[in-house]
C-alpha positions in Angstrom: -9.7 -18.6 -9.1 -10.7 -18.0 -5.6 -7.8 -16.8 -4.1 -7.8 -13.5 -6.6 -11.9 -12.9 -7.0 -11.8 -14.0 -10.4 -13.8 -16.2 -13.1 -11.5 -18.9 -14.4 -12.6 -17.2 -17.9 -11.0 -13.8 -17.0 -7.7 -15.8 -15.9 -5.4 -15.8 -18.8 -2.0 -16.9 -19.9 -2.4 -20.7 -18.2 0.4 -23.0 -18.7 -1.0 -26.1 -20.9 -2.0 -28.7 -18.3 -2.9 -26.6 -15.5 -6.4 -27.0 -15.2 -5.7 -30.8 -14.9 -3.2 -30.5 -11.7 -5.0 -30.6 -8.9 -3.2 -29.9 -4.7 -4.5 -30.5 -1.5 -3.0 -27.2 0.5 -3.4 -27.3 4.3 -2.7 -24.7 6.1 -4.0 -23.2 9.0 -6.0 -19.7 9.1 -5.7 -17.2 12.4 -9.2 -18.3 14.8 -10.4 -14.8 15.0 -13.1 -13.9 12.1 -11.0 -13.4 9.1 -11.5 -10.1 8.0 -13.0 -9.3 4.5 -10.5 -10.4 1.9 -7.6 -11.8 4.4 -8.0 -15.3 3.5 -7.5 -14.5 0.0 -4.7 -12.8 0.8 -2.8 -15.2 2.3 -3.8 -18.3 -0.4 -2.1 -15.5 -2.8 1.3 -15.4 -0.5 1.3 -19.3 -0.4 0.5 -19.5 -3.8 3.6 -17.2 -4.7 5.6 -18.7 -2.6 5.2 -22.1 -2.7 4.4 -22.0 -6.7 6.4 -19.2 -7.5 3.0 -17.7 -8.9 3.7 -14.3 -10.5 0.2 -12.5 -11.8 -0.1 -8.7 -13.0 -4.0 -7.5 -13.3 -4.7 -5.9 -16.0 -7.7 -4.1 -18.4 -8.6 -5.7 -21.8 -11.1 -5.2 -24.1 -13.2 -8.4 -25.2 -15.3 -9.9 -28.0 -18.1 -11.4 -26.9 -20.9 -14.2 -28.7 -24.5 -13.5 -29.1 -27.0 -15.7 -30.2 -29.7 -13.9 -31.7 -33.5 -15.7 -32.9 -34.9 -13.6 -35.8 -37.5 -14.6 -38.6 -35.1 -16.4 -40.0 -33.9 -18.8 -36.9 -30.9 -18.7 -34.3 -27.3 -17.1 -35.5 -24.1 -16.7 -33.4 -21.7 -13.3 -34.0 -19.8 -11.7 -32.2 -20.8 -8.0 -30.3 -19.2 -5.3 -28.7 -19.9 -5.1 -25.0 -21.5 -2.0 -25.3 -25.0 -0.7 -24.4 -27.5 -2.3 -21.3 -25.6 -5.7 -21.2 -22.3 -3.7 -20.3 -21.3 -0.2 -19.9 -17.7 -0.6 -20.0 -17.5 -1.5 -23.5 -16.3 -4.4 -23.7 -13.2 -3.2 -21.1 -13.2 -5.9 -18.2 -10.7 -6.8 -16.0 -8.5 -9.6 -16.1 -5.7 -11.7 -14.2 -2.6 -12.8 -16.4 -0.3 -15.6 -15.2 3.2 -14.1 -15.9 4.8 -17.0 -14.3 4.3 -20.2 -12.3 6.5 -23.6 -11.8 5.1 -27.3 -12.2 5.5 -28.3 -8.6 5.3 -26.5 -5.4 8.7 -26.1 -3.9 9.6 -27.7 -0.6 9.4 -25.5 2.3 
């Protein structure tokens, strides 16, 4: 989700439905250059205000799938994010949707 840096995969607690709603928002950004982060800003003001968008950021720990080839041929399990592929140890930050409405209110 653009507006809050984040892979859609590390954006949790979606209402059913959501990924199939689709808006056209038009709004108009300041003409100086934007600086570094402001645009995103403000989509997350319009979003919370015209959605009524309500999102807390938080640290979870994850499972992650592995497929590893051996002798024996290709097998999926799970793994610990741990070692070279991740320091944090499986710890990665995440967006949660505490609350959002349907429609975009009128204003």
């Amino acid at each position: 989700m653009w507006a809050y840096d984040i892979r859609s995969e590390r954006l949790l607690g979606k209402p059913k439905g959501l990924d199939a709603v689709r808006y056209d928002i038009v709004a108009v950004a300041p003409q100086e250059t934007p600086v570094l982060g402001r645009l995103n800003r403000m989509m997350r003001s319009l979003l919370a205000e015209r959605f009524k968008l309500v999102v807390h950021n938080e640290t979870r720990e994850l499972l992650y799938y592995a497929m590893i080839v051996d002798k024996n041929g290709p097998e999926v399990h799970t793994e610990d994010l741990t070692g070279p592929l991740d320091a944090r140890k499986g710890r990665v930050e995440v967006v949660v949707i505490d609350r959002v409405e349907n429609r975009p209110s009128e204003n």
